[in-house]
C-alpha positions as CSV (number, residue, x, y, z in Angstrom):
1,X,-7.2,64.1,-7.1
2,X,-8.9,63.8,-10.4
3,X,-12.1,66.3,-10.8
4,X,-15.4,63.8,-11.5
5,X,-18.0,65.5,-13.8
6,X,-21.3,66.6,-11.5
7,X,-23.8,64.5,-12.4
8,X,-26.7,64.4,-10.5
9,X,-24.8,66.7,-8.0
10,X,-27.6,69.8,-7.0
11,X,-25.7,71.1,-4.0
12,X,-23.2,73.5,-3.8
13,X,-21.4,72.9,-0.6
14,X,-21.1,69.1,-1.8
15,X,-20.1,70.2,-5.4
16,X,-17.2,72.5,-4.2
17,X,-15.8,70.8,-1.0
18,X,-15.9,67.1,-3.0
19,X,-13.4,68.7,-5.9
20,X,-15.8,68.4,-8.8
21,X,-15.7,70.3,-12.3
22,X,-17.6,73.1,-11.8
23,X,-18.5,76.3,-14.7
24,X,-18.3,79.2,-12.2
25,X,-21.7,81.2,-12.3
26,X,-21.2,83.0,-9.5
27,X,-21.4,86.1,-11.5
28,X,-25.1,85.6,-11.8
29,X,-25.5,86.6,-7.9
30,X,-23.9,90.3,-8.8
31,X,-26.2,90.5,-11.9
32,X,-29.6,89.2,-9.6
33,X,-28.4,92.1,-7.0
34,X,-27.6,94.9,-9.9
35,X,-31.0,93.6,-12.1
36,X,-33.1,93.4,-8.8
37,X,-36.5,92.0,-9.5
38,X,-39.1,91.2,-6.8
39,X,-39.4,88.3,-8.5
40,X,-36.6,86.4,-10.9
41,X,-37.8,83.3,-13.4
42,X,-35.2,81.1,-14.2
43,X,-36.4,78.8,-16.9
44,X,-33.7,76.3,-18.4
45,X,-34.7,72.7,-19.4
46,X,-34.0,69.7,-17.6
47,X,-30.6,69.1,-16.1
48,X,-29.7,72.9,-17.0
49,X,-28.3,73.5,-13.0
50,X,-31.6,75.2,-12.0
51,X,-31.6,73.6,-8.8
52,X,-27.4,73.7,-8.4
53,X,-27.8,77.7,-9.4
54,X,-29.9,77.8,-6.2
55,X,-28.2,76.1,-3.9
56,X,-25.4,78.2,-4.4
57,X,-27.5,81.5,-3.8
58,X,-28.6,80.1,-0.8
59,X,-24.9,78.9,-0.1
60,X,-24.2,83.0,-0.8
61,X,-27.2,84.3,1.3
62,X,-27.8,82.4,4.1
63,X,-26.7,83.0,7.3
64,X,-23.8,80.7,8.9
65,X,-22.8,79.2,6.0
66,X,-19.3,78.8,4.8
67,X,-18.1,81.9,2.9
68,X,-15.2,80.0,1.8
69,X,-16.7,77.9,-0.3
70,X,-16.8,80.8,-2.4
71,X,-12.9,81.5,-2.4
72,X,-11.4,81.8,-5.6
73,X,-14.6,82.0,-7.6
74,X,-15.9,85.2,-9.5
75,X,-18.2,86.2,-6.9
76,X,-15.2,86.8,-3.9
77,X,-13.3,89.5,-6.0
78,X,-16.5,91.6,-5.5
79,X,-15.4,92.3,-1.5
80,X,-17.9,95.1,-1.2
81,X,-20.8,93.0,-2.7
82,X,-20.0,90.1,-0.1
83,X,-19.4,91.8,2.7
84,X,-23.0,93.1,2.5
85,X,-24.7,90.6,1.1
86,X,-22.6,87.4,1.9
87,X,-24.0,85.1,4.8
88,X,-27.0,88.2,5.9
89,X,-30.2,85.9,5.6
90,X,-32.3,83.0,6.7
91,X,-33.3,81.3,3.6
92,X,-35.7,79.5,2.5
93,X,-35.8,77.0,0.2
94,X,-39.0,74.6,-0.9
95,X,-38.2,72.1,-3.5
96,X,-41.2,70.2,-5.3
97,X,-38.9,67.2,-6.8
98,X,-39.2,65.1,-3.9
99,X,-43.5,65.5,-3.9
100,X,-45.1,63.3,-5.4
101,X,-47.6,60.6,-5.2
102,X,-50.7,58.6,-6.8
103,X,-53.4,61.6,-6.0
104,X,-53.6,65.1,-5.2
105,X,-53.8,64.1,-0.9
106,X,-50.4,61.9,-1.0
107,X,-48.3,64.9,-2.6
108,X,-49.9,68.0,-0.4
109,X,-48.8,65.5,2.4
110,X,-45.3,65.1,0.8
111,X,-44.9,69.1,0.6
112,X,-46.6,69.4,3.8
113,X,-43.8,67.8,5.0
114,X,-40.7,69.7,3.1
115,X,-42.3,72.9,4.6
116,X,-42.4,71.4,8.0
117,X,-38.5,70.7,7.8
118,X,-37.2,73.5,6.1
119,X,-39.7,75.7,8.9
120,X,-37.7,72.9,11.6
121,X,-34.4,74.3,10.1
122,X,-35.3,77.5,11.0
123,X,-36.6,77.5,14.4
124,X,-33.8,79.3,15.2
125,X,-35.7,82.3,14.2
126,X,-38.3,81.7,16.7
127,X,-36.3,81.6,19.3
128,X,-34.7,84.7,18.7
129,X,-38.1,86.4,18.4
130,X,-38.8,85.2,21.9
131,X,-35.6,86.0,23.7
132,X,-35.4,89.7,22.0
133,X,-38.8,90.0,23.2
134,X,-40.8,90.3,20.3
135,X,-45.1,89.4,20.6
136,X,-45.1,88.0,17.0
137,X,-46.2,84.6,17.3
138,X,-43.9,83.8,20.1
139,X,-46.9,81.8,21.6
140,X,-45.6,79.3,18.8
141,X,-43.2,78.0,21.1
């Protein structure tokens, strides 16, 4: 199968299982965990990968996500990194591409909205507060 060019492509998982060209950056994920920040600014301009660059961290970082997509890139000969880091996190991710509207009211109720889902993907959490019997909010459910 021919590789296509990955335009307009911003997820990892579908960038890597559906054989396109791909620059491996995975290297950037050791360099974020040796340069640790508690907080990294990643300007590029548009259409520089900025929002391909994080779905692949969360790809990495996330829990129950396939480490093999991963296989064969820079990243997996760092075996001591991944098996710390490697699929050891919920993650969250908010993205403000999809908001928008003709005032202020329509694109609060847009990002209202991606926060709802992306806290939906997570309920998981929730649950496992309750059943290990933590008080934190557990009311929630």
């Amino acid at each position: 199968m021919k590789k296509r060019p990955p335009i307009g492509i911003d997820n990892f998982e579908k960038l890597v299982r559906d054989g396109f060209y791909y620059v491996d950056k995975t290297g950037m994920i050791k360099e974020l965990l040796e340069n640790w920040g508690e907080v990294n600014l990643f300007t590029r301009p548009r259409r520089f990968g900025k929002s391909l660059n994080m779905s692949m961290l969360q790809h990495f970082f996330e829990i129950g996500t396939d480490k093999s997509l991963f296989d064969g890139l820079a990243i997996s000969g760092e075996t001591a990194l991944c098996d710390k880091w490697q699929g050891q996190y919920p993650v969250i991710t908010l993205t403000l591409k999809d908001c928008w509207g003709l005032d202020y009211q329509d694109a609060l109720e847009q990002f209202a909205g991606v926060v709802s889902r992306e806290a939906d993907r997570h309920f998981y959490l929730m649950v496992w507060l309750y059943r290990s019997g933590s008080t934190a909010d557990a009311a929630v459910l």
